[in-house]
DSSP file (Angstrom, degrees, kcal/mol; ACC not computed):
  #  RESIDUE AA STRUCTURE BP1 BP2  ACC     N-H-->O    O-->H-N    N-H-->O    O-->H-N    TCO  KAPPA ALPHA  PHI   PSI    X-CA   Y-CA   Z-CA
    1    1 A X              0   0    0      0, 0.0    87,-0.2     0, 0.0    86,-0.1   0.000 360.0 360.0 360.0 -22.9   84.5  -20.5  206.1
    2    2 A X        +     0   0    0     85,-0.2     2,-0.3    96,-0.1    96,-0.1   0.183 360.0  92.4 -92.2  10.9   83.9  -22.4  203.2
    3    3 A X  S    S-     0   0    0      1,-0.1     5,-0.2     2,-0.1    96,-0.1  -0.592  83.4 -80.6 -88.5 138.3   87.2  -21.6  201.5
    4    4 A X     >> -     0   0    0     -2,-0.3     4,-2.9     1,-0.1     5,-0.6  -0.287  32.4-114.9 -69.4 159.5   90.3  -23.6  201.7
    5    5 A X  H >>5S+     0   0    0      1,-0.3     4,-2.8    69,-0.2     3,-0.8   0.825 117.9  56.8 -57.0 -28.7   92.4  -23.5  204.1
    6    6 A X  H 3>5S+     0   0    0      1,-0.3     4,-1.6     2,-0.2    -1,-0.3   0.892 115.3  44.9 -47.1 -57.0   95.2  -22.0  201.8
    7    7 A X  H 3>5S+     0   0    0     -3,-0.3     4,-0.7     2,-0.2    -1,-0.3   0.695 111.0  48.2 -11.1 -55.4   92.6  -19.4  201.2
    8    8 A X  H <X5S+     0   0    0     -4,-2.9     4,-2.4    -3,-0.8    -2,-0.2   0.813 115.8  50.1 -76.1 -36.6   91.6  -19.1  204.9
    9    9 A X  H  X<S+     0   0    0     -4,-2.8     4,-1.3    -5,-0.6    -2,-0.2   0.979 117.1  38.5 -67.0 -48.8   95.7  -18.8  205.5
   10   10 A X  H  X S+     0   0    0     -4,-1.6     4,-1.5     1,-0.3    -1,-0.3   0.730 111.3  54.1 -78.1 -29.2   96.2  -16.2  202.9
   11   11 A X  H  X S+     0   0    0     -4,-0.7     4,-0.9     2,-0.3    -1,-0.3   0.866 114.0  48.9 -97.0 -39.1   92.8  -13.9  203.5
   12   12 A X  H  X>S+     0   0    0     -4,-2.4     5,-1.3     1,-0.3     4,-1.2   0.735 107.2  53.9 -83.0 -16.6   94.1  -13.7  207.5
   13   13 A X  H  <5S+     0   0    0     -4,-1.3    -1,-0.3    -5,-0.2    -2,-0.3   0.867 108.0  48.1 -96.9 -37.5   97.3  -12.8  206.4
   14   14 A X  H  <5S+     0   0    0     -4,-1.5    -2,-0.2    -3,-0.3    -1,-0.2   0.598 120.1  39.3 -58.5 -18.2   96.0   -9.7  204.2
   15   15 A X  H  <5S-     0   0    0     -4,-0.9    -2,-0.2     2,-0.1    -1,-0.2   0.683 103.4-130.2-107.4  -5.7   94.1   -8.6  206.7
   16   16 A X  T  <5 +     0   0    0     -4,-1.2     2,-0.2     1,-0.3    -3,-0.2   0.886  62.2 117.6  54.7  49.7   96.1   -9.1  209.7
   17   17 A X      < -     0   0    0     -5,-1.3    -1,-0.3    -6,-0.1     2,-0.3  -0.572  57.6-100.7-121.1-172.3   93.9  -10.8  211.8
   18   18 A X    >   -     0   0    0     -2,-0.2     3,-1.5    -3,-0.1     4,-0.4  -0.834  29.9-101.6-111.9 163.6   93.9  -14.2  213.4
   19   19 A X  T >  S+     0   0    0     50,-0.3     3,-2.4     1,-0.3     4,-0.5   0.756 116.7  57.3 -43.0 -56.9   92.4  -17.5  212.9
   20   20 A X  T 3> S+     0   0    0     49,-0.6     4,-2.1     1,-0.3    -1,-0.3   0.778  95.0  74.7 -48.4 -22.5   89.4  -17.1  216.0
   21   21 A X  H <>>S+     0   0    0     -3,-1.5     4,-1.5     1,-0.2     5,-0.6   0.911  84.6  55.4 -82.9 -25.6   88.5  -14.0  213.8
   22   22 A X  H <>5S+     0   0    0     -3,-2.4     4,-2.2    -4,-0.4     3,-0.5   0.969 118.1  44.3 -56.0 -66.8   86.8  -16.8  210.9
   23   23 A X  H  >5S+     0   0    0     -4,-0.5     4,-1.5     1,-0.2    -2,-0.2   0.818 109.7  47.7 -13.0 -70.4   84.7  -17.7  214.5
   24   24 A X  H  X5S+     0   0    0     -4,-2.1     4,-2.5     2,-0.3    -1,-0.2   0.825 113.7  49.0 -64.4 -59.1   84.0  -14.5  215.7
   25   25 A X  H  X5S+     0   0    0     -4,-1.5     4,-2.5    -3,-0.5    -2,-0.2   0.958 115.5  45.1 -70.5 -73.5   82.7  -13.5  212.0
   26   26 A X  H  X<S+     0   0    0     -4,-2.2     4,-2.5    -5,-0.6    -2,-0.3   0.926 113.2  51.7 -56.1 -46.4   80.5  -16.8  211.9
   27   27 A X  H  X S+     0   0    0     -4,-1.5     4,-1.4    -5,-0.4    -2,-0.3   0.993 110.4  46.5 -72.9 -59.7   79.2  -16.1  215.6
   28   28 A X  H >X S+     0   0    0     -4,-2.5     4,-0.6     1,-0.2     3,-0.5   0.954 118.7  43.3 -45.0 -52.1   78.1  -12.5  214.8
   29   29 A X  H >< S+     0   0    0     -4,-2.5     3,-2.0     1,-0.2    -2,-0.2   0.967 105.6  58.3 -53.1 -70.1   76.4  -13.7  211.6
   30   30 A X  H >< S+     0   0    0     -4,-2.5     3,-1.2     1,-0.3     4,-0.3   0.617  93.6  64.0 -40.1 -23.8   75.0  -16.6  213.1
   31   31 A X  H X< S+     0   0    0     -4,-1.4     3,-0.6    -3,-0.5    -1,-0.3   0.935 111.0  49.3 -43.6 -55.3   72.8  -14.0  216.1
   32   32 A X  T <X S+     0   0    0     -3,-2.0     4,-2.6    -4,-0.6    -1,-0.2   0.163  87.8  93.0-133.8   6.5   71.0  -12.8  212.3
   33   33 A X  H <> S+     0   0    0     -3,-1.2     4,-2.9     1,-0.2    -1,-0.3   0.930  80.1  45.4 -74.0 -30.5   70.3  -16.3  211.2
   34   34 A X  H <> S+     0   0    0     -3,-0.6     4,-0.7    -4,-0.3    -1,-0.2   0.855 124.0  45.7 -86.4 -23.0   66.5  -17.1  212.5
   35   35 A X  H >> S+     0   0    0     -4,-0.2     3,-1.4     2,-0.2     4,-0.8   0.941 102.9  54.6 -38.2 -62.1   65.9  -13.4  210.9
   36   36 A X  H ><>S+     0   0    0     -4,-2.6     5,-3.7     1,-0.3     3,-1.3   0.873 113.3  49.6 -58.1 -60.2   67.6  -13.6  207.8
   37   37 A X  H 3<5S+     0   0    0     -4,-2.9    -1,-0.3     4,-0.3     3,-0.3   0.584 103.5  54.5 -21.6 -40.5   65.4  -16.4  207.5
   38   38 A X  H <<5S+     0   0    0     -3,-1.4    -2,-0.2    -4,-0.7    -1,-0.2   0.695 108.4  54.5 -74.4 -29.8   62.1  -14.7  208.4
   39   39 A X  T <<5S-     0   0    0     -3,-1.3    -1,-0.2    -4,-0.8    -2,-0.1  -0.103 115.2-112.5-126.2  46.9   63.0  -12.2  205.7
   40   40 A X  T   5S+     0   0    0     -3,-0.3    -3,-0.2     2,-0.2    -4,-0.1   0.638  92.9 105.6  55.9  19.8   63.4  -14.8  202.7
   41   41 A X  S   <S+     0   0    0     -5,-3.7     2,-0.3     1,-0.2    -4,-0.3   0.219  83.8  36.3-116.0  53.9   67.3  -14.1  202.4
   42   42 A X  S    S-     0   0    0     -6,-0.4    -1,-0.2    -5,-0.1     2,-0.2  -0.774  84.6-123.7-169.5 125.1   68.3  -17.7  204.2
   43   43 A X        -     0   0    0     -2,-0.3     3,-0.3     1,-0.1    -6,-0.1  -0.553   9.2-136.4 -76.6 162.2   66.5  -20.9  203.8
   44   44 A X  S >> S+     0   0    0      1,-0.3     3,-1.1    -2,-0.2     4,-0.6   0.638 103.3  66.5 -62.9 -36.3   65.5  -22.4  206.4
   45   45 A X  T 34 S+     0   0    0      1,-0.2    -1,-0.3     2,-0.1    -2,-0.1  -0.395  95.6  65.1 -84.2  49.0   66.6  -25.8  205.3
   46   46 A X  T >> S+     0   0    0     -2,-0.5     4,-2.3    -3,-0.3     3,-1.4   0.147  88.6  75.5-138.3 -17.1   70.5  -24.1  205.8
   47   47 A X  H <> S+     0   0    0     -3,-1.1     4,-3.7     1,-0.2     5,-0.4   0.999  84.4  60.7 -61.6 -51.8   69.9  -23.7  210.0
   48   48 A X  H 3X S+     0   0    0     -4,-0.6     4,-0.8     1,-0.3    -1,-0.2   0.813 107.7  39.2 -54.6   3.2   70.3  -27.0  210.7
   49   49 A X  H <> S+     0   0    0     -3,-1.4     4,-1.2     2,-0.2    -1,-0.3   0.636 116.5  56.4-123.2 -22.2   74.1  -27.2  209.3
   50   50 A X  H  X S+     0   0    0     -4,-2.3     4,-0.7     2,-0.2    -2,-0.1   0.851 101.7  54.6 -66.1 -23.8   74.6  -23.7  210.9
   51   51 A X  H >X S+     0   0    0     -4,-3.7     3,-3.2    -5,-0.2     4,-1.1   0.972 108.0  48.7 -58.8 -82.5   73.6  -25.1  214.0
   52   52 A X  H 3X S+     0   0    0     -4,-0.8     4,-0.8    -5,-0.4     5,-0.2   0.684 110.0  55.2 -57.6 -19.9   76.3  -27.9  213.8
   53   53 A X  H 3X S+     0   0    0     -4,-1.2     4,-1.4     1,-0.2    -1,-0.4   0.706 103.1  47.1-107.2  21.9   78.6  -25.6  213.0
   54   54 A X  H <X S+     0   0    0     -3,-3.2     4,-3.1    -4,-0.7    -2,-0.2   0.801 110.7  55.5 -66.3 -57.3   78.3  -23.3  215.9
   55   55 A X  H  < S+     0   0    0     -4,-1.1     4,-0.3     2,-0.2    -2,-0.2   0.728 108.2  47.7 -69.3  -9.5   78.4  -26.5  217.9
   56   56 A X  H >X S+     0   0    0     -4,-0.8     4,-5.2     2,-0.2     3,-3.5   0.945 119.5  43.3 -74.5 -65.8   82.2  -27.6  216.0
   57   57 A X  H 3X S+     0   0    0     -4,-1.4     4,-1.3     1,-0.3    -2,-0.2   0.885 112.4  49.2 -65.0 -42.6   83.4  -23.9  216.8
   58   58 A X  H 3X S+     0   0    0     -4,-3.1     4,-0.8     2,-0.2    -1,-0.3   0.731 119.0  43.0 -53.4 -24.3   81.7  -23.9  220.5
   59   59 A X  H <> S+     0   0    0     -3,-3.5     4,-1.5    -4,-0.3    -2,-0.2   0.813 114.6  48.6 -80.0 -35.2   83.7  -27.4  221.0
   60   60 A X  H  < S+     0   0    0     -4,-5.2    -2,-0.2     2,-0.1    -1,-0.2   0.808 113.1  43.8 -65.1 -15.4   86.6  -26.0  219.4
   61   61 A X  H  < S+     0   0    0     -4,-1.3     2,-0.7    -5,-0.4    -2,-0.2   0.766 113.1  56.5 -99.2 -95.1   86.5  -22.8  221.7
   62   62 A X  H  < S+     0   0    0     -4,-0.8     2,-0.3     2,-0.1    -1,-0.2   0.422  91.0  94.6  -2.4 -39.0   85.7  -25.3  225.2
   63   63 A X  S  < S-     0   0    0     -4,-1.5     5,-0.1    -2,-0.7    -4,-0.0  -0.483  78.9-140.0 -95.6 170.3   88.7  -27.3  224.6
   64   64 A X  S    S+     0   0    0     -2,-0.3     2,-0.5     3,-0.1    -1,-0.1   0.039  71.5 109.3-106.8  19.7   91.8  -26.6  226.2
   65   65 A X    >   -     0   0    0      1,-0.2     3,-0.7    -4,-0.1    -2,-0.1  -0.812  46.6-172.9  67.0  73.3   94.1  -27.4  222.6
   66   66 A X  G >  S+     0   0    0     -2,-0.5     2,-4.3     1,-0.2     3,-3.2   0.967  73.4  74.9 -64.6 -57.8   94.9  -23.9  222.0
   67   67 A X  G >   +     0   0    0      1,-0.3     3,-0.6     2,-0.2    -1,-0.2   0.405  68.1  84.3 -20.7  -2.1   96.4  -25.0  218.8
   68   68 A X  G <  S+     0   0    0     -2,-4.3    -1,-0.3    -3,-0.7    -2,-0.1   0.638  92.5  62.6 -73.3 -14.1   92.7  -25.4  217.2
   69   69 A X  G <  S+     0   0    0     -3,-3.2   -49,-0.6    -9,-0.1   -50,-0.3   0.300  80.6  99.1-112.9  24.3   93.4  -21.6  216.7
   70   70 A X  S <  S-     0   0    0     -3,-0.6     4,-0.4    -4,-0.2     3,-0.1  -0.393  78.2-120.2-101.4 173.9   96.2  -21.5  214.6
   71   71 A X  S    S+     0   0    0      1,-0.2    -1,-0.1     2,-0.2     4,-0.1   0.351 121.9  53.6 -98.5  27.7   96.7  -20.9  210.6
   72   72 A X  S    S+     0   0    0     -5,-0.1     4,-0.4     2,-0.1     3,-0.2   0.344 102.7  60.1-123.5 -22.8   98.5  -24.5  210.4
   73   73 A X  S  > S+     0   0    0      2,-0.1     4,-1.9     3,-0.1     3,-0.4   0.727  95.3  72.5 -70.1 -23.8   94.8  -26.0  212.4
   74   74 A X  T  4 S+     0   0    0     -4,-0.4   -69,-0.2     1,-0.2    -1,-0.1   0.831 104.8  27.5 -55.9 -48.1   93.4  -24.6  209.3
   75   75 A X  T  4 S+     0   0    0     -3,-0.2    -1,-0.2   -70,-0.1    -2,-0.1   0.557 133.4  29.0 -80.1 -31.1   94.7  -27.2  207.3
   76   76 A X  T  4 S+     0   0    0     -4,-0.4     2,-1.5    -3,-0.4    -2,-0.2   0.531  88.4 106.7-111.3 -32.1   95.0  -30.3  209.6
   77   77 A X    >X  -     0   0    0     -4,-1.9     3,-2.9     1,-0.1     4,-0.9  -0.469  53.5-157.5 -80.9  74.4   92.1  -29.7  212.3
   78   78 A X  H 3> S+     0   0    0     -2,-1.5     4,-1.8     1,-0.3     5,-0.2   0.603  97.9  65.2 -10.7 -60.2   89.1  -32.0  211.8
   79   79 A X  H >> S+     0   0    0      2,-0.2     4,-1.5     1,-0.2     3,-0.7   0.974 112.3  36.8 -25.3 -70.0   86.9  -29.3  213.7
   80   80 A X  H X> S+     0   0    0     -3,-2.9     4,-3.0     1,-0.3     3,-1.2   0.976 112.3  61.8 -63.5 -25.8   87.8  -26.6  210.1
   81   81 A X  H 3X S+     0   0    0     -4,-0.9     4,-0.9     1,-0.3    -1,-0.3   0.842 106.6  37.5 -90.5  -3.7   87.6  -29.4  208.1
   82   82 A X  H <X S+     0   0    0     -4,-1.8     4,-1.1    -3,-0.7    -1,-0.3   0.689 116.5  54.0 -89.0 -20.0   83.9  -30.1  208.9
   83   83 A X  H <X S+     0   0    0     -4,-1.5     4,-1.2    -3,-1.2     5,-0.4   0.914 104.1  50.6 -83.8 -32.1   83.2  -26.7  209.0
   84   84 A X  H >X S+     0   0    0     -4,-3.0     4,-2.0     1,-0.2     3,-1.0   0.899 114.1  49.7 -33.4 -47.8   84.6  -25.9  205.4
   85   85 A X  H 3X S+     0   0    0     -4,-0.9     4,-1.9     1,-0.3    -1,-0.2   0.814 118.2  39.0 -86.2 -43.6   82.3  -29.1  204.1
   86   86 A X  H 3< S+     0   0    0     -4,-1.1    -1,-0.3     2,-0.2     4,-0.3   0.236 118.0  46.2-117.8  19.7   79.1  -27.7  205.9
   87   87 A X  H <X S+     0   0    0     -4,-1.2     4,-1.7    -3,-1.0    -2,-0.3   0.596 112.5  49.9-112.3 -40.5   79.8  -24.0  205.1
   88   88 A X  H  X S+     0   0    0     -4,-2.0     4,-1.8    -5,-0.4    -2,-0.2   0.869 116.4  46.2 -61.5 -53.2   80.6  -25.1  201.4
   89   89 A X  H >X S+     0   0    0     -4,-1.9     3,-0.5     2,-0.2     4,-0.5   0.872 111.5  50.8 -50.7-100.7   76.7  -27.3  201.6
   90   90 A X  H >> S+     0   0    0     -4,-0.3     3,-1.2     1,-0.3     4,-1.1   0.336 112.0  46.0 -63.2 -58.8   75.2  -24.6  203.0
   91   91 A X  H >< S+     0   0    0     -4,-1.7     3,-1.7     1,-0.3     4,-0.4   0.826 112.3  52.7  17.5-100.5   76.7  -22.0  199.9
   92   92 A X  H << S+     0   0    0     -4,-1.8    -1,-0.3    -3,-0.5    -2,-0.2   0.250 106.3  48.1 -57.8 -20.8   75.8  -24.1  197.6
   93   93 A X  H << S+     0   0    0     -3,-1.2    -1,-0.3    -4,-0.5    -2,-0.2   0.572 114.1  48.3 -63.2 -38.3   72.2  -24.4  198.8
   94   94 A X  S << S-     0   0    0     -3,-1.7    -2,-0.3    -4,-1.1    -3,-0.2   0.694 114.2-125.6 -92.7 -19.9   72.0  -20.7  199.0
   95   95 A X        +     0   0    0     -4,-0.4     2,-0.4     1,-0.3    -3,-0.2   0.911  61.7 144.8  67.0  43.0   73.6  -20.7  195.3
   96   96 A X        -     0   0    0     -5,-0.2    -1,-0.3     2,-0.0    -2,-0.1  -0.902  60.1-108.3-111.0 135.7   76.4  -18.3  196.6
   97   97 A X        -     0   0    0     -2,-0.4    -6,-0.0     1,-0.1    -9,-0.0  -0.466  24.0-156.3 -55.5 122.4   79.9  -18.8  195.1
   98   98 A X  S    S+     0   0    0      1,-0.2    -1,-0.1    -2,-0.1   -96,-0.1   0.707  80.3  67.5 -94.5 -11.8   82.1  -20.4  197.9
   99   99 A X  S    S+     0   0    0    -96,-0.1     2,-0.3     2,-0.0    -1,-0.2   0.839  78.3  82.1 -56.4 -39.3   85.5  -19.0  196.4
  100  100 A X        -     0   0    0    -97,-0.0     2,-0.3     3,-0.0     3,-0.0  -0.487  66.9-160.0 -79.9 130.4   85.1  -15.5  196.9
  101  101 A X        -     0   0    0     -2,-0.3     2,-0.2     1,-0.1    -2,-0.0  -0.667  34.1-105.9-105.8 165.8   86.1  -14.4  200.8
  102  102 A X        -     0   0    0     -2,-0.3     2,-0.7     1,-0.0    -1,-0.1  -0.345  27.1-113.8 -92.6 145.6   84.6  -11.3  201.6
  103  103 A X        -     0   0    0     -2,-0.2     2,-0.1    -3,-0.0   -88,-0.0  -0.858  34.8-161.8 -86.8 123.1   86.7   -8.2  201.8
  104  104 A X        -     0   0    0     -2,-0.7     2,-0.2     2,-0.0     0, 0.0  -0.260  16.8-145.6-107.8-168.6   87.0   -6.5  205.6
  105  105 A X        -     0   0    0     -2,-0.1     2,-0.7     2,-0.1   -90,-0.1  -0.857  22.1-150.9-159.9  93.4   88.0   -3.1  206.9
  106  106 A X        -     0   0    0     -2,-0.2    -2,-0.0   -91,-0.1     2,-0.0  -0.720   8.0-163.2-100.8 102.7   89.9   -3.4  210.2
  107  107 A X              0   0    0     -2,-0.7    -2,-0.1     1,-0.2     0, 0.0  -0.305 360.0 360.0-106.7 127.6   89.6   -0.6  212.7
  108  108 A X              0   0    0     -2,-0.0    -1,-0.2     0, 0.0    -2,-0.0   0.034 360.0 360.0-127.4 360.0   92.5   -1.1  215.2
């Protein structure tokens, strides 16, 4: 999430998913957060800006602006651009490199 969007555009396009799938990623992950915490590999001081961005993606998913979900909102959409900024804090708190996106495996 913390990537640019040029990034975001290009990592969905190699994997041949769509934008909601950055969400979806972030929502599964987030279930593991008050754990991940309990078992020293998340501070604690990083929930509160996972919280807020749960609550961006839950606003984004509520409104009726399909277009938040496109790879051209990536770039333009206030909603990503706050999450980039507080996925990028949160990184950088954790002292994890925010350039590198993750590599998937997608079973269709």
């Amino acid at each position: 999430m913390a990537a640019s969007a040029s990034d975001q555009t290009a990592w969905l396009e190699r994997h041949g998913v769509v934008t909601d799938e950055i969400a979806l990623d972030f929502e599964h992950a987030f279930r593991m957060a008050e754990r991940l915490v309990e078992e020293g590999l998340l501070g604690r001081d990083s929930l509160p800006d996972l919280r807020v961005i749960d609550s961006i993606f839950d606003g984004m998913t509520r409104d009726e602006t399909t277009n938040r979900w496109t790879t051209a909102a990536l770039g333009r959409d206030p909603g990503w651009n706050a999450v980039r900024e507080l996925a990028r804090t949160v990184l950088a708190r954790q002292g994890v490199d925010a350039s590198v996106l993750p590599d998937i495996r997608v079973v269709r």
